[in-house]
N, C-alpha and C positions, 0 to 999 in steps of 0.2 A: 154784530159787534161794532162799537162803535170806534175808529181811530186816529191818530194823529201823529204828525211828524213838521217836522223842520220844512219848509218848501221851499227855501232861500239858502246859499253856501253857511257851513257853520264855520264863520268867520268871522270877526266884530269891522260890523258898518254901521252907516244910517241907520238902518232898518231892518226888520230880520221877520219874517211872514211864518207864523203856525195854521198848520190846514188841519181843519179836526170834519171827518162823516161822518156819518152811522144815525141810529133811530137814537141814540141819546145826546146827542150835541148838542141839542138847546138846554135841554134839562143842565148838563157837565157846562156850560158857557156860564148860564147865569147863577151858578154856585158859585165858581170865581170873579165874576165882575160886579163893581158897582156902578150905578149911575146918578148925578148928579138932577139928569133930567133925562127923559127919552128912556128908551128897551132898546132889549137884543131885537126883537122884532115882534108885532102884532096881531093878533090874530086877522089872519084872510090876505095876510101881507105876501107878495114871495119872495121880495129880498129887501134889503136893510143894511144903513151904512151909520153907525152911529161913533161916539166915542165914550170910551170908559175906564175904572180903574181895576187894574186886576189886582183881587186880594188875596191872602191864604189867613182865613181866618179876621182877624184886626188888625192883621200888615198888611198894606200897599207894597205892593211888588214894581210894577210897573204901570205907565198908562199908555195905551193901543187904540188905536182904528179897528173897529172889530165890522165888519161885514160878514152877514147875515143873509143865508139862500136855503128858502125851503123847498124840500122835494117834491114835485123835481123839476123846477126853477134850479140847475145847480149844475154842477161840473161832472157829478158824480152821479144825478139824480136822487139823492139822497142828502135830507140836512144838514148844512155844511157851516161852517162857521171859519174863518180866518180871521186871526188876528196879527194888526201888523203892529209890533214891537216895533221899542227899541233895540239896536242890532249887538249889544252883547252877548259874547257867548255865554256868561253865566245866568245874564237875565232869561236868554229863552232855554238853556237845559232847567234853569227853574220853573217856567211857565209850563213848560210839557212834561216833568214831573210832576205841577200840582193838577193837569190834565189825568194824568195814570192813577194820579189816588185819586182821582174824582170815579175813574169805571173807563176812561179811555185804554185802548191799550199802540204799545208802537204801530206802527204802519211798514208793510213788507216793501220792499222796491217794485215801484209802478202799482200800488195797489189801489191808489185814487185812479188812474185812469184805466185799471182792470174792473172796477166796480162801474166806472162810466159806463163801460162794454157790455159790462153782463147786464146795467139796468136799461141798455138800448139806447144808449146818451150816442155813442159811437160804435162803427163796425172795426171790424181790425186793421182794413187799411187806414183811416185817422189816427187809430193809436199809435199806426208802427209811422205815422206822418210827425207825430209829435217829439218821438225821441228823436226822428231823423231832424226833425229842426233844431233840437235840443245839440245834436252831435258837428252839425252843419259847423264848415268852419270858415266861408267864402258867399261870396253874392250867391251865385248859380245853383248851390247847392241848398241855401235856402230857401231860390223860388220852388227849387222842385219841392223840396218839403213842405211848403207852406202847401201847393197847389194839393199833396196826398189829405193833408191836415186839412184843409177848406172843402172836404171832400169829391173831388176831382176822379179822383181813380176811382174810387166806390163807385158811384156814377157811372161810371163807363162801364165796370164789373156788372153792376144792376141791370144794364138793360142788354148786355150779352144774355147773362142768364135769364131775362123778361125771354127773349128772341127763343132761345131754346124751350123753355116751357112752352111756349108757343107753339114749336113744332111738337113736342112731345105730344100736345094735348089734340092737334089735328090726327097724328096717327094712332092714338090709342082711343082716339071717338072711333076710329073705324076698325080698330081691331077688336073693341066692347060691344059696340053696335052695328054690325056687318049689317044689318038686315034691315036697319032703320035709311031714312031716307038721306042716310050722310053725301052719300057716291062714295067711289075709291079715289082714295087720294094718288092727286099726278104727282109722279116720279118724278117730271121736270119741276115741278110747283116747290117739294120737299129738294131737289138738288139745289133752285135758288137759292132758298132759305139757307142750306145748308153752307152753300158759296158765302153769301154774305156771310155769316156767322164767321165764317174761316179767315174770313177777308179782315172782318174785326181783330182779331185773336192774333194774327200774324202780323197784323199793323201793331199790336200793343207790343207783342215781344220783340218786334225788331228794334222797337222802341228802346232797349234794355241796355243795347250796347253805348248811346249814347246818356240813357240815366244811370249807369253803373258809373262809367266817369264822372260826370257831374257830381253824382257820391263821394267816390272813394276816391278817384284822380288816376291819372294815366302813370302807368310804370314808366320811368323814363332813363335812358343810358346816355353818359356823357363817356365819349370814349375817343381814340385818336392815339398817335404819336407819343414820346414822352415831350414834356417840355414845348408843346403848341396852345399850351393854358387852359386845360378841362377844369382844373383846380381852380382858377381864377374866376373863370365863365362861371364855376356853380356857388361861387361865394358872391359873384355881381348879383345875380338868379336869388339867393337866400337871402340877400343884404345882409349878411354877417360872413364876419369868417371860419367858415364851416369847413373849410379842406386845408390843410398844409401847404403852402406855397414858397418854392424857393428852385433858384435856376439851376439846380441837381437834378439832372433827370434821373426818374426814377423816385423821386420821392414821395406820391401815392402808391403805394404797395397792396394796399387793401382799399374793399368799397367803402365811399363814405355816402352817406345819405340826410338826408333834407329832406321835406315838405314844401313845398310851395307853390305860391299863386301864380301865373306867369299868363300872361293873356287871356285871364279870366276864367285860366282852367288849374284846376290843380292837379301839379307834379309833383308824384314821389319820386324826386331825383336821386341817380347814385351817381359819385363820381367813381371811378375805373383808374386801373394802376392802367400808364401806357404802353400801348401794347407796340412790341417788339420781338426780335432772336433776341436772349440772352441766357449766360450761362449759370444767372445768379438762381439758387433752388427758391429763394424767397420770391424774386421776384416773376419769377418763374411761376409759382401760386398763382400773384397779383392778375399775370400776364390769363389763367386759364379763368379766372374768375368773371374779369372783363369781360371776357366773350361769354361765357353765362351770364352775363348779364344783357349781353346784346342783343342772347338767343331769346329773351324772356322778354325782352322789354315791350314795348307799345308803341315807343315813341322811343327813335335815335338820334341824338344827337351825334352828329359826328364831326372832331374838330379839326383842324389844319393849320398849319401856321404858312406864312406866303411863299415858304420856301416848299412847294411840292415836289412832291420824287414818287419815283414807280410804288414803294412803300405803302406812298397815302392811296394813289389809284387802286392798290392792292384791297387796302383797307374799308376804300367804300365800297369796294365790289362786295364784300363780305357782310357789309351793312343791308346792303340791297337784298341780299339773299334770304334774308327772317325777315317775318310775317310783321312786324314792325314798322309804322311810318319811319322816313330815314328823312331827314333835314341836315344841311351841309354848311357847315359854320366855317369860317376863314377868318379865324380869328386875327391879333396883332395887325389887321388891315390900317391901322393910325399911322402904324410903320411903313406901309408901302400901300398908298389907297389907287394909285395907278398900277399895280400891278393883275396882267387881264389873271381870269380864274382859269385854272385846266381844262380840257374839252373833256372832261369827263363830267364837270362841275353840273351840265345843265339835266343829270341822269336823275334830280330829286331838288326842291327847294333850294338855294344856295342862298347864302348873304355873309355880304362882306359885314365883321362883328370886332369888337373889342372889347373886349372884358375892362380893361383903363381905362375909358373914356364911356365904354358904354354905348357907344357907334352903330348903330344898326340892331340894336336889341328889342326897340318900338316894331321893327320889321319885325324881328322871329316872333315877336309874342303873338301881331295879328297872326301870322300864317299859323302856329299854334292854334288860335282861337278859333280860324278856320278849319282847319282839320279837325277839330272835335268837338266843334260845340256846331256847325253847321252841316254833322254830317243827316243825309235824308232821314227822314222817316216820315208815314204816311199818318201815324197816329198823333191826333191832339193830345191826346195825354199822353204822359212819358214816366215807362216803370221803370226805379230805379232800387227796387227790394227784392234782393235772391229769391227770397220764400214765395214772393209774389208771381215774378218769373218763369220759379218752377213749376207752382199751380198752372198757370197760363201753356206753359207746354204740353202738360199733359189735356188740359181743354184740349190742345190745336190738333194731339194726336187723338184723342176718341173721336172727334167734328171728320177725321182724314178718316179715319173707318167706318163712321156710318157713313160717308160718302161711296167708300169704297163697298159698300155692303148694300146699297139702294136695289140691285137687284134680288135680295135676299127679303124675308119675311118682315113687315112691319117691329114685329114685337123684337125682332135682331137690333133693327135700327135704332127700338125705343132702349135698348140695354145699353147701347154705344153714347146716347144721348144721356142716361140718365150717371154715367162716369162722369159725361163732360160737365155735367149742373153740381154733382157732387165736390169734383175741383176746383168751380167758380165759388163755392160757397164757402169752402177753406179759402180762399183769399179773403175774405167779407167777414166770414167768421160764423156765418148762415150752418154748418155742418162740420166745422174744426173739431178736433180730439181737445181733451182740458190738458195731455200733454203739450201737444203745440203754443195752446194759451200761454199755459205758464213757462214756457222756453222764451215766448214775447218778450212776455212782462216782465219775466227775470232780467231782462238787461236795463230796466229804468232804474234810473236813481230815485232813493227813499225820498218822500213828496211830493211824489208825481205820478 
């Protein structure tokens, strides 16, 4: 079937691009176009960039750049035609209306790059590369999408599972044919293999905790005192005025949260009611929320104002305690930039900061940038997709059992092995269920 959809916002701009596949698009093209000179395309041609007028009937509609890819020269691997309008909304819901009574019909979400898939144009990790760059909303988070999309992971996927067929096929020669002149295969020979193979798998998934940020962004807690400027800091932090600010302590009560870039990483910022004893039941809430947030977070901000007291000591002890990087902000430092910092200060990160002026904010973002965009990992490529991940885990554990299982029967190890080819191939797309597919696919937006 052949179909089409909007592949551009339906919005009115410049421009506005119809993606029409399937085995009748040329046919459905050149029923609504005319040409003055030139075709949709030639025979023995694979692609074609002409221009034309789209008619319905003996109206002129509009006139488009139509480019022309025949399968499978083509996105999709199949005849594809796009046309780029003008960018009214009424012009292209007309244009893909006179598409549908021509025998096109709409286009499901991601169903151009679900047909790429199936016709072998891409494996699954490029597809799930393409929304990720499509969602990407920052530098870092682009290159990594771009590197799944340029096929990068695939690649490294490909020849894990190359390596395991390999072993597979040395011990099942010799468990087919004991009698031929294979020899027995060495146990050390199968445990290298095996090692390397491990070695791979565990360099990619350690990989995960640094491409998960680069994704999604570090959870981050702004937390502290009332009245030492957490509220101020995450409005410097958002460049807008995201939090309530006035010299009433007490006046964040509830989280407030933000998105943003902050040394090249993105934080999901919340700010925190401050935390103190009080007897108010409201704030009293604000006060237990905070601290679920500090226990959850990733990344601790924790702030102070220059006047420290047993308090704040109290407070970063409690920082330190969760699993969380802890960074120590002394904010209002404009106000007293000679004042030294507490001996507790050098227990995490510290920097003198100011939310007014902005003082020391170049500091926290590098040390930011450090802490999570430089943390180790051993693998050139970097997974940054759960689904991916999880395949990759369960590789690492069948690869850990037939290791563990070497003094057992060949055909043990080949069952252990053939889990772990089956995992690697749900990442790629090689041996995926069609529910999986369509859980992909289902999250692309329609013309794409």
């Amino acid at each position: 079937m052949t179909i089409a959809a909007l592949a551009t916002a339906p919005f009115r701009a410049a421009i506005g691009v119809i993606r029409m596949s399937g085995p009748q698009a040329f046919s459905i093209a050149r029923s609504v176009l005319r040409y003055q000179n030139g075709a949709l395309i030639e025979e023995g041609q694979k692609r074609n960039v002409s221009f034309a007028r789209i008619v319905d009937g003996d109206e002129v509609i509009d006139e488009a750049v139509v480019c022309a890819f025949r399968g499978p020269h083509s996105y999709t691997g199949e005849d594809t035609v796009e046309f780029s309008c003008h960018g009214g909304v009424y012009l292209l819901q007309r244009v893909l209306r006179l598409l549908f009574d021509r025998g096109a019909r709409q286009a499901e979400g991601g169903e151009f790059t679900k047909r790429a898939f199936l016709n072998g144009k891409s494996d699954l990790t490029r597809a799930e590369g393409v929304m990720d760059l499509i969602d990407s909303q920052y530098a870092n988070a682009a290159r990594v999408a771009m590197s799944e999309l340029d096929g990068t992971v695939g690649r490294s996927i490909s020849e894990i599972r190359d390596e395991l067929l390999g072993i597979c096929a040395k011990l099942l020669a010799y468990v087919d044919y004991p009698d031929d002149e294979i020899g027995e295969v060495s146990t050390d020979e199968i445990a290298a293999l095996l090692d390397s193979s491990i070695h791979r798998v565990t360099a990619l998934c350690d990989s995960y905790g640094v491409g998960r940020i680069l994704r999604d962004g570090v959870r981050t807690a702004l937390c502290g005192r009332p009245n030492v400027g957490k509220s101020s800091l995450m409005n410097r932090m958002a460049g807008t005025d995201r939090s309530i600010v006035t010299d009433v302590a007490g006046t964040t009560r509830d989280t407030v949260d933000a998105c943003v870039v902050f040394g090249d990483v993105k934080l999901n910022l919340t700010d925190t009611a401050g935390i103190r004893e009080t007897r108010d039941p409201v704030e009293q809430i604000g006060v237990s929320r905070a601290r679920g947030e500090m226990e959850k977070a990733e990344l601790i901000l924790c702030v102070f104002a220059p006047d420290c007291n047993a308090e704040d000591e109290d407070l970063a002890e409690e920082a330190l305690q969760h699993q969380g990087k802890t960074i120590f902000l002394f904010n209002k430092s404009d106000l007293a930039p000679q004042k030294p910092l507490p001996p507790w200060a050098d227990r995490a990160p510290a920097f003198r900061v100011s939310a007014k002026t902005a003082m020391g904010m170049d500091a926290v973002a590098d040390c930011v940038k450090a802490l999570f965009t430089a943390q180790g990992t051993s693998a050139s490529t970097v997974i940054s997709n759960g689904r991916q991940y999880q395949c990759l885990c369960r590789v690492k554990t069948a690869l850990q059992r037939a290791r563990q299982n070497l003094a057992l029967t060949p055909d043990v190890i080949v069952s252990d092995l053939e889990q772990a080819v089956a995992a690697v191939g749900e990442i790629t797309g090689q041996t995926v269920s069609e529910q999986v597919i369509h859980e992909i696919f289902s999250r692309f937006c329609v013309g794409k």
